[in-house]
N, C-alpha and C positions, 0 to 999 in steps of 0.2 A: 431673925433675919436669915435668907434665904444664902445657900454658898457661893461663891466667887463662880460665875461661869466667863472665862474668854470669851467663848465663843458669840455671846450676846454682845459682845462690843466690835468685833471683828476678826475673819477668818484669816489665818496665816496667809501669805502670799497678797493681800491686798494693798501694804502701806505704801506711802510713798516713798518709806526706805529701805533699805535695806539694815535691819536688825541683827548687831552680833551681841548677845547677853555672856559675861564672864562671870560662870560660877565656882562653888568646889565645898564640900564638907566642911572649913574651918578657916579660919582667920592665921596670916600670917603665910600660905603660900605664896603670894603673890598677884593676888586678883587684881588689885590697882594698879601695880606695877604692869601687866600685859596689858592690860585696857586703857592706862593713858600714852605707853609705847605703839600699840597696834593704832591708835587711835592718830598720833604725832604721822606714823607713816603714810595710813590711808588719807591723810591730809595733804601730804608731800607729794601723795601722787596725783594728785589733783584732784581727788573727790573731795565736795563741802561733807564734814564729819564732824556730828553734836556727839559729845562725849555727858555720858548723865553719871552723876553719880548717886548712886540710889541707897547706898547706906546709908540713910539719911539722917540719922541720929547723930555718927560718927563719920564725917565728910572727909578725905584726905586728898582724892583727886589733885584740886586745886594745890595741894604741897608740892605731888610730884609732878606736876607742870610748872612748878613756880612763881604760881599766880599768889596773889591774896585772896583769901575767903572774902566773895562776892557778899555786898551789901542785899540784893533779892537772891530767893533762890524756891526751891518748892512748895516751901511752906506759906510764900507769899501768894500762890496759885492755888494752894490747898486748903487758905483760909479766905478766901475772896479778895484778896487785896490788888488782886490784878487779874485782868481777865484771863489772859492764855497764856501755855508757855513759854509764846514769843517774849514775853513781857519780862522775863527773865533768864536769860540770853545773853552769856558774856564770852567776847572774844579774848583769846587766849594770844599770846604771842608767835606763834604757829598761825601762817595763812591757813583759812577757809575751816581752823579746826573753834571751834568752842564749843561752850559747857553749863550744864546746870549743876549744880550741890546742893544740900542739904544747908540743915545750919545744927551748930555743935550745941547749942541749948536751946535745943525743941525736942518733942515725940520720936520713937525715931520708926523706922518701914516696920518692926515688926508689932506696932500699935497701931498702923493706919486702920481706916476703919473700910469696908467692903464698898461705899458709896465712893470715899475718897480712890479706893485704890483703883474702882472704875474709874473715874474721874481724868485720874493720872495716864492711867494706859490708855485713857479717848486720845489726851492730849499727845503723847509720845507719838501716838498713829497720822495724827495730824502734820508731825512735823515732813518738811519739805529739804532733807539733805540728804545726801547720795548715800551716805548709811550712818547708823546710831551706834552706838558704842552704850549699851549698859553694863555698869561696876559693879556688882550685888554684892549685898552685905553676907555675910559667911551665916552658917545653917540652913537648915531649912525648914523655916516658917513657910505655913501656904503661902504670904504672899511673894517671897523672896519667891517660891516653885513658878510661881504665876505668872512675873516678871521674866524669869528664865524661858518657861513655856511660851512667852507672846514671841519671842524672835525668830529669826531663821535661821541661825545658828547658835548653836548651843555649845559652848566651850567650857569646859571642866579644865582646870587649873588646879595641880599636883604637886608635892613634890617629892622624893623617891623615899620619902622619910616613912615607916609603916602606920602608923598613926594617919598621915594626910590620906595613906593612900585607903586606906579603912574607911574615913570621916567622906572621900571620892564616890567610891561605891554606895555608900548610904547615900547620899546627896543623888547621884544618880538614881538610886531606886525610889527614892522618895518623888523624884521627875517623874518617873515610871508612871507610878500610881497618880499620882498627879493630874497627869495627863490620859490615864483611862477613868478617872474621874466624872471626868469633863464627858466623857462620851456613852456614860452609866445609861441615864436618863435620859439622852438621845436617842441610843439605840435601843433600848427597857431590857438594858444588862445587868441593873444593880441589883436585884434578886439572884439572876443566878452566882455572879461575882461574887456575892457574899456567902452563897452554898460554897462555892466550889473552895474559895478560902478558909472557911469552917471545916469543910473537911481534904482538906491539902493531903494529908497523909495516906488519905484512901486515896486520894487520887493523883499520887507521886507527884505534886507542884512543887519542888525545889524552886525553882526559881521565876522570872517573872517571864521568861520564855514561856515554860511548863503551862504557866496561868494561859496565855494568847492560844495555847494549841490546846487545853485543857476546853477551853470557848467555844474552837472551833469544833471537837469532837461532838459537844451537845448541841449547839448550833452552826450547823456549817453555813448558812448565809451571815447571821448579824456577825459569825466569829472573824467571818472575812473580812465585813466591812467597819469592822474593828482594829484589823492589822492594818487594812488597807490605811483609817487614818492614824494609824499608830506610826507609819512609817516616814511624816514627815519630823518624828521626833530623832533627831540626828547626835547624837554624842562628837565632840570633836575635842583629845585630848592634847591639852601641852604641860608638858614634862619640865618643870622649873628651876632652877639650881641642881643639876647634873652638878658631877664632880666626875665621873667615870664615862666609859665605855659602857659598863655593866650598868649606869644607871638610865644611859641612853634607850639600849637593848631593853630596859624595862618597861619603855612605854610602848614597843611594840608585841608586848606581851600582856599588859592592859588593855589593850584594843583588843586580840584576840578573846580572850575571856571574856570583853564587856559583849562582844559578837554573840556569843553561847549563850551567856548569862542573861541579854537584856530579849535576844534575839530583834534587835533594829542596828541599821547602819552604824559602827562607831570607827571613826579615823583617828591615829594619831600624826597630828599637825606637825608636832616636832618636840626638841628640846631647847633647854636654855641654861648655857650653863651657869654655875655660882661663878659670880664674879667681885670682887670687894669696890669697882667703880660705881656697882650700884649703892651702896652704901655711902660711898663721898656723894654723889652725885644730890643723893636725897637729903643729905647734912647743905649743901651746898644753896639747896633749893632748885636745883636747875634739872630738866628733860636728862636723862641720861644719853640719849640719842643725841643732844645740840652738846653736854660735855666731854663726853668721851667718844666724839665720833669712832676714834678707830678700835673701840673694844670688838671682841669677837663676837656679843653680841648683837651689835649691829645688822650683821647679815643673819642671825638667828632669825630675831624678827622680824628682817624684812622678808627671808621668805615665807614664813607665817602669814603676814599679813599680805603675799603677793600671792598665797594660797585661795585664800578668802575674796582676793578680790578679782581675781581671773576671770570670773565672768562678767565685768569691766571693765577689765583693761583695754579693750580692744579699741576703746574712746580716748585712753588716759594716757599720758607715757610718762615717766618719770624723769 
């Protein structure tokens, strides 16, 4: 079977939504957690906002919104039992926000099969809400990478512990290649790609900057139109359970490096600090946003996600 290509299903910039995907090298920063809070907001501001949860094995979304695990959910779409995603499609108690899940005893995203995982991202393309929220399941399997690469924004989720921040960069690089994959056999790079990788040392490739200018040296046209579509791949960091100053200062010192290191766009979005409301909040079953309004996270994330949605607000007010 032939490898995963996006591009055969559709080009960035086309959907009818606006696509924010939440990744990050490992389980337990808090992926769910920013993707059903960013998700709560850009609802509240009035945009319609499908929240997916694509760990699909291991579903939790629905916890920390406080819902019950939905009777359909992907696997009902992925087995024929319904025709489209509409068809499984539940509102949450948040106006204009709902959600798709997983189910906790079935396959989970990193056993889909390459037919299904087309499949899934036709259907995510289709949907008709003013932006999607995907929750990806932590490492990086191609498909979990592919899921990431389909949005328009790309958010890596951290937290200043060295370990995440290690398991960040790998997840990032692994996007990287990911996404020059995709554009091998497009532009008939995978021959020299594979030289120039074979011999990285002769040809001082540190890093995956090195690779892009390495391209361009032996080909200056395809190296071009290489970066050129390299450069919708957008890093956007947030910085999770701060405790410090010092820990804040650290995500604008991961942007910097990922800038060097990846050589494409990467922002840091912001922080957020550790707070123990989120903790009751999730024992409680309830939005941490509807319990503790007035934690200091609060405005953390709202300007996060007033970051992201600035190029709509102009319609929305909150």
């Amino acid at each position: 079977m032939s490898d995963f290509n996006a591009n055969n299903i559709r080009g960035k910039g086309q959907a009818n939504s606006t696509i924010i995907a939440i990744g990050g090298g490992k389980g337990g920063v808090g992926k769910s957690f920013v993707s059903t809070n960013l998700a709560i907001f850009l609802a509240n501001m009035g945009f319609n906002t499908l929240l997916l949860d694509l760990d699909l094995g291991a579903p939790n979304v629905h916890t920390s919104l406080g819902e019950p695990l939905p009777t359909k959910n992907f696997h009902d779409f992925l087995d024929n039992k319904v025709e489209s995603l509409n068809d499984v499609l539940h509102p949450t108690q948040i106006p204009r926000l709902k959600m798709i899940t997983g189910a906790n005893d079935h396959r989970d995203l990193a056993n889909i099969s390459i037919a299904d995982q087309s499949r899934l991202m036709s259907g995510i393309y289709k949907q008709k809400s003013d932006f999607i929220v995907l929750d990806l399941s932590a490492g990086t399997h191609t498909s979990t990478l592919d899921f990431f690469l389909m949005a328009d924004y790309n958010l890596i989720t951290l937290t200043p512990d060295p370990t995440s921040i290690e398991n960040a960069y790998r997840f990032m690089k692994a996007a990287f290649f990911r996404k020059i994959k995709r554009y091998e056999q497009q532009l008939s790079l995978d021959g020299l790609v594979l030289d120039l990788m074979k011999n990285a040392n002769e040809k001082q490739i540190k890093t995956p900057a090195d690779l892009l200018r390495a391209i361009e040296t032996v080909d200056k046209e395809r190296g071009q139109k290489l970066r050129e579509l390299m450069t919708d791949l957008r890093f956007q960091i947030i910085l999770n359970q701060t405790r410090s100053i010092k820990d804040t200062q650290l995500g604008l010192s991961i942007e910097s490096v990922c800038k060097r290191y990846f050589g494409v766009t990467t922002d840091f979005l912001g922080s957020i600090e550790y707070d123990n409301s989120v903790w009751h909040a999730l024992r409680k079953r309830r939005p941490l946003l509807l319990e503790y309004p007035h934690s200091p996270l609060y405005a953390q994330i709202l300007a996060i996600a007033r970051d992201l949605a600035s190029p709509h607000l102009t319609k929305k007010v909150i």
